[in-house]
N, C-alpha and C positions, 0 to 999 in steps of 0.2 A: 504494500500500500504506500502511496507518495504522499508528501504531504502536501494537504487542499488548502485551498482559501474560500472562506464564505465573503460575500458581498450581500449586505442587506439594502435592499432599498426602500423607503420610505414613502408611503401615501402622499407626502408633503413637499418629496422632490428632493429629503437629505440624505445622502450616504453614510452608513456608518458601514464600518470595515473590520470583521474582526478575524482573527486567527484562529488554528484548530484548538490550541489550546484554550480559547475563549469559549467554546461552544457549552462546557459547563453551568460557566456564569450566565449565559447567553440565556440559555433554556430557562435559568432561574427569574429570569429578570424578562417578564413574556411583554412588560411595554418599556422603552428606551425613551426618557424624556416625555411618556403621553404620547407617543407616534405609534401607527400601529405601522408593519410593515409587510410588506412580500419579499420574500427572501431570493435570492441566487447563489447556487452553484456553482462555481466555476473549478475547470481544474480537471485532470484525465482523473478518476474516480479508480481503476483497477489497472494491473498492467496487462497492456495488450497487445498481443505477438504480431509485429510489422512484419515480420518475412514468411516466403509462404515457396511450397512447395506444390504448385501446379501439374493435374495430368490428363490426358486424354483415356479414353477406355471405348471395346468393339463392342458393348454389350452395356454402359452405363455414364455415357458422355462425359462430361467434365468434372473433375473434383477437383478439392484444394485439404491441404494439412499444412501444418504448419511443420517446419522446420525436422523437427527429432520425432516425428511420423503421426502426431496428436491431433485432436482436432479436428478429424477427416470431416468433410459437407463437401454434397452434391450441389453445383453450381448450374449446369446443363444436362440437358437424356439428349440419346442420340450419341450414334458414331460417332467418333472426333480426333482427328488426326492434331494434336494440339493441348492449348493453346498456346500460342505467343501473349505475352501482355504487353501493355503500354499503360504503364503505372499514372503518369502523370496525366495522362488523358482518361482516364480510368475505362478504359475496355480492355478487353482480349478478341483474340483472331483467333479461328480454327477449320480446318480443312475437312468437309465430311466425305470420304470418296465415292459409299455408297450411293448417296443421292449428286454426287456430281456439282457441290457448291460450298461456295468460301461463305463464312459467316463471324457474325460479329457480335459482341454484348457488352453488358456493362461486367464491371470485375466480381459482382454478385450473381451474375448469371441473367439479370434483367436487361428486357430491351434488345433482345434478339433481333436479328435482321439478316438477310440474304444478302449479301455483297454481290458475289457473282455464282454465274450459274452456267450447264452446260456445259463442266470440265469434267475429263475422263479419268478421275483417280490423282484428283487436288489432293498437298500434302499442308500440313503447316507450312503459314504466312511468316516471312523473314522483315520484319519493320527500316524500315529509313524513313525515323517519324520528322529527321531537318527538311527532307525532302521532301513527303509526305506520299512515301511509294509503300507499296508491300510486293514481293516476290516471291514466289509459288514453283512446284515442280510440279506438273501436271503427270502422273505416272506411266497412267497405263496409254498416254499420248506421247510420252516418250520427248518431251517441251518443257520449255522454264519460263515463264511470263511474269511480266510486272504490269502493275496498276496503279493508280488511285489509292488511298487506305478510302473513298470510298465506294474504291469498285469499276471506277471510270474510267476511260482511256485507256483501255489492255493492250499490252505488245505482247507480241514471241518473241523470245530472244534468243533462244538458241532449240535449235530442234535436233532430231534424228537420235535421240537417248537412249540408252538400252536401259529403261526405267528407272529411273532420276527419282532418288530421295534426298529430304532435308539442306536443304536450301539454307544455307547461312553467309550470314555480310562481313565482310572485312570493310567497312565504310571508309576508313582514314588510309587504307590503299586503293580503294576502287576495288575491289575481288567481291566476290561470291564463290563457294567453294559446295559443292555436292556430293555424294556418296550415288555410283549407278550398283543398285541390287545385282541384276541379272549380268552385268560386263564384271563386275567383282572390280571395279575402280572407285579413286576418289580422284574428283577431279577439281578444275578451278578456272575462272575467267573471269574476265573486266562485267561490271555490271553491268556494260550495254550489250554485254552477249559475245565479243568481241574474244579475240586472244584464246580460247579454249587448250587447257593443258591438261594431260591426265599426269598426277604426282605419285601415288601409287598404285598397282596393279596388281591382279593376283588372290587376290580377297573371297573368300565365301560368304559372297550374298553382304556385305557392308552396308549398314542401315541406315545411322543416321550421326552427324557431326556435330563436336562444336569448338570454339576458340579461344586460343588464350595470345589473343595477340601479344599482350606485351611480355610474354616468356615467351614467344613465336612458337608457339608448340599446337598443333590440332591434334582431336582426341575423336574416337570414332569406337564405335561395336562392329562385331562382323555377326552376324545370327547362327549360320551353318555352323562357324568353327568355336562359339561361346565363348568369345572374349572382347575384352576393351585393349585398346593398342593408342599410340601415341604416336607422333613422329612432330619432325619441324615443318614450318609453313609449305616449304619445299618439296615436302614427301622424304626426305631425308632424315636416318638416324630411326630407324619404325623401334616399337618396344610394346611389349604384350605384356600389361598390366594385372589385370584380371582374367584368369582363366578358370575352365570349368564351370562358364553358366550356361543355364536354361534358356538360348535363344534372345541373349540379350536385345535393348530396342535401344530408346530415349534414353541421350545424355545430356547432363547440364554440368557447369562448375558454377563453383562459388569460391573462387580465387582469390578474395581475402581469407578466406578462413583454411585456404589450401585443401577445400574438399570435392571432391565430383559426385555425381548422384547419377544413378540411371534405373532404367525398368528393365528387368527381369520377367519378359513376355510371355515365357514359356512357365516360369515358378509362378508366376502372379502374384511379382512381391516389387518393390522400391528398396534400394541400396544406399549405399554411399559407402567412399572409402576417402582416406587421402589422394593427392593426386598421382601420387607414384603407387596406388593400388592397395596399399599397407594400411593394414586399422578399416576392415569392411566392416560393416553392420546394417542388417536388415530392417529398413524402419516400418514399414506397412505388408503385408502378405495378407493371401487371401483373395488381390482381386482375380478378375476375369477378362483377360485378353484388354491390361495396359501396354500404351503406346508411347506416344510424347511426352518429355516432360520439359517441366519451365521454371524458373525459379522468379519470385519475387524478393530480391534483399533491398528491398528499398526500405528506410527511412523514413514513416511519417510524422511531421513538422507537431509540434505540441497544439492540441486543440484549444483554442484561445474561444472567449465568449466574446465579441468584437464590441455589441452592443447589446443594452438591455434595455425597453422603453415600454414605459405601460402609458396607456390612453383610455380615460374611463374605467372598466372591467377587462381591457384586455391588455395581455404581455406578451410581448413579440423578443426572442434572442434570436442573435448573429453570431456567425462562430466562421471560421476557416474550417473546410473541407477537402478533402482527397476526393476527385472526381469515382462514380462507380462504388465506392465505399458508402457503407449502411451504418445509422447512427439512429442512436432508441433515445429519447427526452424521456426524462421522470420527474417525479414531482412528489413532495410531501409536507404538511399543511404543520408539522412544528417537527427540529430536530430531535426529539427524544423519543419520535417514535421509529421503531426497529425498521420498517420496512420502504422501500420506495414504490410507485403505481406508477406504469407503461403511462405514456400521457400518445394512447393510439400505438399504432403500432410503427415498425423501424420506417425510415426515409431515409433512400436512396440519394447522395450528391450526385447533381446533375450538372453542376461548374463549383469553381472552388468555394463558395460562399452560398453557407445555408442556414435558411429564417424560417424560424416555427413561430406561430400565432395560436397561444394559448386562450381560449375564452369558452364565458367570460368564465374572470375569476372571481370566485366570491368568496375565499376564507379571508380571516384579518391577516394571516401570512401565507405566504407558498415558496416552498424553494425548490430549485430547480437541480438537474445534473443532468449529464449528456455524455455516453456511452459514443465511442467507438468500436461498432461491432469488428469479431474477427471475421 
């Protein structure tokens, strides 16, 4: 628990400001000066886990856990090759192949939409949010196409694949780098499609990629031969990491804390190890034909209450928001009683700044709190 600050405001327009260690005397003392008041809340109330461990699944669409495998919620149903997020913009992207289209939500799984449509075995969306592209391997079309992040303007940019998985950016070189399943290569080229080089060859069945630019190292699973392998941007220097799994899929790193994470398609389970392979541990088992995975380590900024203004019987708060992110309002009518009341139920940020309109109010106090859900 952190420590809170209460703000009380006043019928009459005065502030008075107390600390949690006041909340004793507070409770005792039910009018201050003759004023009656309505109370506020402010302050992150519990701690709550910013980073998140994203996945797609053949049989139960999108989930999320947090970090060390807790936590698990279903965000989408449906196939889902995916997601990508885009934390600050609060959606994710994800590739359904069955039905043959890219789709998009908020990071709660709200707000669904069809981006595009009429592709033959879309894989997960690779983001260039300066740019405001997304790129795609279209599989079982054997093409790599970019768009719109809202779908618009589609090119091919490079054709003739012998089915093209996992699409990732090297932005700050111009690259894009893929894994072809059925050619048993990784390959790589200029974003506009240009320049195409195969860096390593030989591979059974290689699924899906990712990078660590700045230790130049790519990291990739093979499915046939059950391992994670490594090598330099180059294809140069290869190393077999993890051996003896189940058909591995999705990899992710999280490179400041020196860890990798991937699906285990065939166990039905989520991993992680260091990045040189040492120190595995299984953090979720159980599922059913997991795919993609994504990591969230973003940061969110301390929830501030902006503003607070009553008019007549009604109180309206402002607070700073994470776009996509769900936040619960509560409320209760003196601090010594044990419990808070939902005031309705969670709302979704839709830009970074969100206002609840409580009314009317009619106890002599109300105070408030404001949950960031996980």
């Amino acid at each position: 628990m952190k420590t809170h600050l209460f703000e009380l405001f006043s019928v009459s327009g005065l502030w008075q400001v107390f600390t949690q260690s006041d909340v004793k005397t507070l409770s005792r003392r039910r009018s201050v000066r003759g004023l009656l008041f309505l109370g506020l809340f402010l302050g992150t109330v519990v701690e709550v886990r910013s980073a998140y461990i994203y996945w797609g699944q053949e049989d139960g669409g999108i989930r999320r856990a947090n970090l060390d495998g807790t936590g698990q919620k279903t965000l989408a149903t449906g196939f889902a090759l995916g997601p990508t997020v885009d934390v600050q913009g609060g959606k994710m992207y994800w590739g359904d192949p069955i039905n043959g289209v890219i789709r998009r939500a908020n990071l709660d799984g709200t707000g669904q939409k069809t981006l595009i449509s009429g592709m033959n075995g879309p894989g997960a969306p690779a983001l260039d949010l300066a740019a405001g592209l997304m790129y795609w391997n279209n599989s079982c079309g054997g093409d790599i196409r970019r768009a719109n992040l809202d779908g618009t303007d589609q090119k091919i940019l490079v054709t003739g694949l012998d089915t093209p998985y996992s699409v990732v950016l090297d932005l700050a070189d111009g690259k894009m780098y893929w894994a072809s399943y059925d050619g048993g290569d990784i390959l790589r080229a200029n974003l506009d499609g240009t320049g195409k080089t195969t860096l390593v060859r030989g591979l059974a069945n290689p699924v899906l990629v990712a990078l660590d630019i700045g230790g130049g190292k790519m990291y990739w699973s093979v499915e046939t031969s059950g391992d994670i392998r490594r090598a330099n941007l180059d294809g140069s220097g290869q190393e077999i990491l993890v051996r003896n799994l189940n058909r591995p899929a999705g990899i992710a790193l999280a490179l400041d804390s020196g860890k990798m994470y991937w699906i285990d398609f065939g166990g039905g389970n989520i991993r992680r190890a260091n990045l040189d392979g040492t120190g595995q541990q299984t953090l979720i088992t159980g599922l059913t034909g997991p795919t993609v995975i994504t990591l969230d380590l973003s940061v969110p900024p301390p929830l501030k209450i902006r503003t607070a203004t009553k008019a007549d019987s009604y109180f309206t708060l402002n607070w700073n928001a994470l776009l996509g992110r769900a936040y619960q309002v509560q409320f209760k009518s003196d601090l010594i009683q044990s419990n808070w009341i939902n005031l309705g139920s969670h709302i979704t940020a839709t830009n970074s700044s969100m206002t609840f309109l409580d009314s009317p109010v009619t106890d002599p106090q109300r105070l408030y709190r404001i949950f960031l859900l996980p």
